[in-house]
C-alpha positions in Angstrom: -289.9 71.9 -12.1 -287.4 71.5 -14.9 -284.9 68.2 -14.1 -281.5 69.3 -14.2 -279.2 68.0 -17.2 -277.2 64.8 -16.0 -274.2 63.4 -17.8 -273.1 59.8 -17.0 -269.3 59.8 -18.2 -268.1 56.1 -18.6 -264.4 55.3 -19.1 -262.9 52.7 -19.9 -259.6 53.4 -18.2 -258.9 53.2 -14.4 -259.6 57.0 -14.6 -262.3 58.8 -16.3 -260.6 61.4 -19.0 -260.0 64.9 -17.9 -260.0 66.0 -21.0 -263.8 64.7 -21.5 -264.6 65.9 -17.7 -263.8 69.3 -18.4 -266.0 69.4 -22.3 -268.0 68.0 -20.3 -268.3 70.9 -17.8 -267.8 74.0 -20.9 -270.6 72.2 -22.3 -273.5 73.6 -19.9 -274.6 70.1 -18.2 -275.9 70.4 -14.8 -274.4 67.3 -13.0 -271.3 64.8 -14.3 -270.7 61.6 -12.8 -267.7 60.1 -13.8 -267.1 56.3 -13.7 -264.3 54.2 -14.3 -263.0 50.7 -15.4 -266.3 50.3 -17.1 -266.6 47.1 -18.8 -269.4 45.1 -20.7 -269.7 43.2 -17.8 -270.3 45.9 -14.9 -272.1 48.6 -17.6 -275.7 47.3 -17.6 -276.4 48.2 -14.2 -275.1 51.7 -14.5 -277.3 52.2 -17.9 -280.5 50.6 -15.7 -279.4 53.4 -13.1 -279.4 55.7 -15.9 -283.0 54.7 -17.3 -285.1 53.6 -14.4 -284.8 56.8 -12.6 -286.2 59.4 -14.1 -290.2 58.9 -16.0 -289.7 58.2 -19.8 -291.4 62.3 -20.4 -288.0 63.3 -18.3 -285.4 60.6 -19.8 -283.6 63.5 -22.2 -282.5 65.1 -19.1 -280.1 62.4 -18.7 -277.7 61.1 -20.9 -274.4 58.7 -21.7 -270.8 59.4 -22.8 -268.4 56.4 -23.7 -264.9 57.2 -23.7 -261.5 55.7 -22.6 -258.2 55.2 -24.7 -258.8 51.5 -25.8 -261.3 52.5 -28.8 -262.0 48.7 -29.0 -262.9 48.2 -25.5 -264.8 51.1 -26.0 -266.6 49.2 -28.9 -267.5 46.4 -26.8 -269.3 48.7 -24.4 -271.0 50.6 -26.6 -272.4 47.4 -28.0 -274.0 46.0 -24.7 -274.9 49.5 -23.9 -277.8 49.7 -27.1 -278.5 46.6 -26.4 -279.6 47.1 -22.5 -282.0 49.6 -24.1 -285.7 48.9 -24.7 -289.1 50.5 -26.2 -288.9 53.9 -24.7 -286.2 53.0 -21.6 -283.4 54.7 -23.3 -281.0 57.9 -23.0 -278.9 59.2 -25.5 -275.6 58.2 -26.0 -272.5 59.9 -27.3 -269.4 57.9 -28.4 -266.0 59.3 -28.9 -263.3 57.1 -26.7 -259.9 58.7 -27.0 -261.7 61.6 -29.5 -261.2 59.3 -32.3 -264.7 60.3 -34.1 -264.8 64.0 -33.2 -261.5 64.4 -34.3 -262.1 62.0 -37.9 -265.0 64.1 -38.2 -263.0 67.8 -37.9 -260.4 66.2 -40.5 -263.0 65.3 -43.1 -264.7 68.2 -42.9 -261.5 70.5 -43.2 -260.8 68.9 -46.5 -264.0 68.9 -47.6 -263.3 72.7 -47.4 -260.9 72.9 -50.3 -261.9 69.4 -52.6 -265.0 68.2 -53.3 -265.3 65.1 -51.6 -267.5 63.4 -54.5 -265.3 61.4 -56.7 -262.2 62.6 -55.4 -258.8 60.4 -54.3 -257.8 60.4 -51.0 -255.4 59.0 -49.3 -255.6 58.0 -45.4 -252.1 57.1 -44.1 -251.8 54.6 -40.5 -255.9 53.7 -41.4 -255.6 51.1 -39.5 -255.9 53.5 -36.3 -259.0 54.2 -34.5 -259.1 58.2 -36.1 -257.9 56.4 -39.7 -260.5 53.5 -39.7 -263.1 56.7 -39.1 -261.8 59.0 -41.6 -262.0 56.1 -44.1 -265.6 55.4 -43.4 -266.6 59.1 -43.2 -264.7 60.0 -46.7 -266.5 57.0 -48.6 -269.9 57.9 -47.5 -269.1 61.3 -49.0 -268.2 59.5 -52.1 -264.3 59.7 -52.1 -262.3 56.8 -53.7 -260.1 56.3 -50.9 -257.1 54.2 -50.6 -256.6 52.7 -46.9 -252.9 52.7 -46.4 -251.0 50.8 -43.8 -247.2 49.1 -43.1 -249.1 45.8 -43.7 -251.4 45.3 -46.6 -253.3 42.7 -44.6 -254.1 44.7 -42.1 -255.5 47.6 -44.6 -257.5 44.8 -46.1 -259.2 44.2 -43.0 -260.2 48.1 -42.9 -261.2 48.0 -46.4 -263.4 45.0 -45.3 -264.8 46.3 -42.1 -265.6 49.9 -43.6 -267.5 48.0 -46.8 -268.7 46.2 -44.4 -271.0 49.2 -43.3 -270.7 51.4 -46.4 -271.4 48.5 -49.2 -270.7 51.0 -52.4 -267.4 52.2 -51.2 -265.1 52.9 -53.3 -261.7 51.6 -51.4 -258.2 50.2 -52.3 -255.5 48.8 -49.3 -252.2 49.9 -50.1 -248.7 49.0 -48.3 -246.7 52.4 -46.7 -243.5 50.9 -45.5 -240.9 53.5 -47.1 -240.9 56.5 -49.3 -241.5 54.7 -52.5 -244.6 53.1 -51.3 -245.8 56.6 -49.5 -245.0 58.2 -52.4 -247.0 55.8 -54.6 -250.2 56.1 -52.2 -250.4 59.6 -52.9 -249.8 59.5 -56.4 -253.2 61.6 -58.0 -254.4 61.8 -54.6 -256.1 65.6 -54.1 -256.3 64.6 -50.5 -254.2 63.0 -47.8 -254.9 62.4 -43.8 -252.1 61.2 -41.7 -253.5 59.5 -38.7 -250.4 58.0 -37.2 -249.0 57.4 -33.6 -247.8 60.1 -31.5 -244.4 61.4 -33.2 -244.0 59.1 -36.1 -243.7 60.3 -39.8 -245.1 59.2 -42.1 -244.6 61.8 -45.2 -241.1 63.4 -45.6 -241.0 66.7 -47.2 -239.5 65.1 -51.0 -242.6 62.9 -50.4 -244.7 65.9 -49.9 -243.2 67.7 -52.7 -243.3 65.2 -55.0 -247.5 65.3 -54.8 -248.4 67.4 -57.1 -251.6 66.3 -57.2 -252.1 67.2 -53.5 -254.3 70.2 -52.4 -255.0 69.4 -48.7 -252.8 67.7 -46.5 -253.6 67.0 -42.7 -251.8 65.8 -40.0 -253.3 64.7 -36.9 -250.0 64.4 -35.0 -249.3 66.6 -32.4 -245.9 65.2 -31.3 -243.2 66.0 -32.6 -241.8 65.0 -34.9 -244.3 65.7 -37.5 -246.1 63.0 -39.4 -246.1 65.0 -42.6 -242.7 66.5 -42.4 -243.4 70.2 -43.2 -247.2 71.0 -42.0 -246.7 72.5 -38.3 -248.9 71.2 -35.2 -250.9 74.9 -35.0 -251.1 75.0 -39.0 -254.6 76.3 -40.4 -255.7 76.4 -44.3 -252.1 77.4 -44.2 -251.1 77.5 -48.2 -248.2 76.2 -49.1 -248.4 76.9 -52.8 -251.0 75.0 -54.4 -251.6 72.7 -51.1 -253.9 73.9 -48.3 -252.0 71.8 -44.8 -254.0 71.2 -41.3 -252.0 70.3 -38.1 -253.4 68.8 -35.3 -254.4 72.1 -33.5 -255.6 73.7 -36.6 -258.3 71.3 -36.4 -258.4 70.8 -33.0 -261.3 74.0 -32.9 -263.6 72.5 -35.0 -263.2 68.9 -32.7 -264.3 71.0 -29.9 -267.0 72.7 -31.5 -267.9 69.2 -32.4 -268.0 67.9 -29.0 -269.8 70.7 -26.7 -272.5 70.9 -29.6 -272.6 66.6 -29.7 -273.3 66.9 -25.6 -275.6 69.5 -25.5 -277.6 67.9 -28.7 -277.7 64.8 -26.1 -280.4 66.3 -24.3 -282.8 67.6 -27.0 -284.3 63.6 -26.8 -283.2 60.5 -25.5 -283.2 58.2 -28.3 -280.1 59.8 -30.2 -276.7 57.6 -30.7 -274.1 59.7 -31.9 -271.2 57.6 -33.5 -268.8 59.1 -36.4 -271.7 59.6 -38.7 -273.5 61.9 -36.3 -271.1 63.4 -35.0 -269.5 64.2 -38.9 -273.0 65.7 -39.3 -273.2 67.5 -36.5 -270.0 69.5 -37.3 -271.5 70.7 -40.1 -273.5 73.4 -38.9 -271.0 74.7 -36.0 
């Protein structure tokens, strides 16, 4: 008898996402347990639950999915997580807290739509955020020069260091955005720019946006008004705007879900797969 498909959903928050619940659900898996407050401390013996029930033939019928809204808590999970894992006593795992890497993922790939990635300059605006740290690391392994853009440059820095930190030939430069002038100089030759700020904070004015003429795709992963590149509309899609091709948040949104429901069904194919921004940037390549 086939085993049914289990998902083990662990938040970090005092409730597990609804959001996750319910991809969870559109994605064809049998069972879902959901489980708060999940910490490093009180994971293992959920992850022993997970691999000490079922015989290793049968383990890919059960599998793992970190989430929660602190991306670094998240982080420290995952960590302990991999490391609970031996020889063949392992489950997959996917990890997307707060949809920072499906949604990196989806941005990349729209771009990557309309400039080749290879050697071009981009520009990633708020870096410093769990969905710019990942859009960073995603464009330089496609071989973008990318300049990591924040209101401090210190804190850029620390991207720039932390992304060449696991992409050694990248090609990155930390940049200061504290007003127009600086914005303005960040995407100066730039073909490509990702604004990955807070909820309802701008971050390009339209005379910025204008002023690019070297821009040809611009996306904006805000979805609270007001925009964070002032002129490109939350449900925008490839929408031209004379030479510049803009995303909003919903106009990539599809592709983040296509992302997700194909990353957790993938999860049970085996039970040895650990799908962080990489694998999840590769998986939305073929949906």
């Amino acid at each position: 008898m086939e085993r049914r498909k289990i998902l083990v959903q662990l938040d970090t928050d005092a409730q597990p996402s609804v959001f996750d619940s319910v991809v969870a659900v559109d994605s064809h898996v049998d069972q879902l347990f959901r489980h708060a407050n999940i910490t490093p401390e009180n994971v293992v013996g959920l992850v022993h639950g997970a691999i000490f029930t079922r015989g290793s033939e049968e383990l890919h019928y059960t599998a793992l999915f970190l989430g929660g809204s602190d991306v670094v808590a998240a982080e420290r999970v995952f960590e302990v997580v991999k490391k609970t894992f031996f020889g063949p006593m392992r489950v997959s795992v996917m990890f997307d807290p707060n949809g920072a890497n499906t949604t990196a993922a989806a941005a990349v790939l729209a771009a990557g739509k309309h400039v080749p990635l290879a050697g071009a300059t981009a520009t990633v605006l708020a870096a410093t955020g769990p969905v710019g740290q990942r859009a960073v690391r995603l464009l330089a392994r496609e071989g973008a020069t990318v300049r990591v853009a924040s209101r401090t440059l210190d804190r850029a820095q620390a991207v720039v260091d932390a992304v060449r930190s696991r992409v050694p030939d990248a090609k990155l430069q930390a940049i200061a955005t504290s007003d127009d002038d600086s914005t303005a100089a960040s995407l100066d030759g730039a073909s490509v720019v990702i604004a990955a700020g807070a909820a309802g904070k701008t971050l390009v004015t339209e005379p910025v946006l204008k002023a690019a003429s070297a821009l040809r795709v611009a996306i904006d992963l805000n979805a609270v008004p007001p925009a964070g590149i002032m002129g490109v509309g939350v449900m925008d899609k490839a929408k031209s705007l004379g030479s510049l091709t803009v995303y909003g948040a919903i106009g990539v949104g599809g592709t983040k879900m296509k992302i997700h429901k194909q990353a957790i069904r993938s999860l049970f194919e085996a039970n040895n797969r650990l799908l962080d921004a990489e694998e999840l940037y590769e998986i939305g390549r073929g949906v």
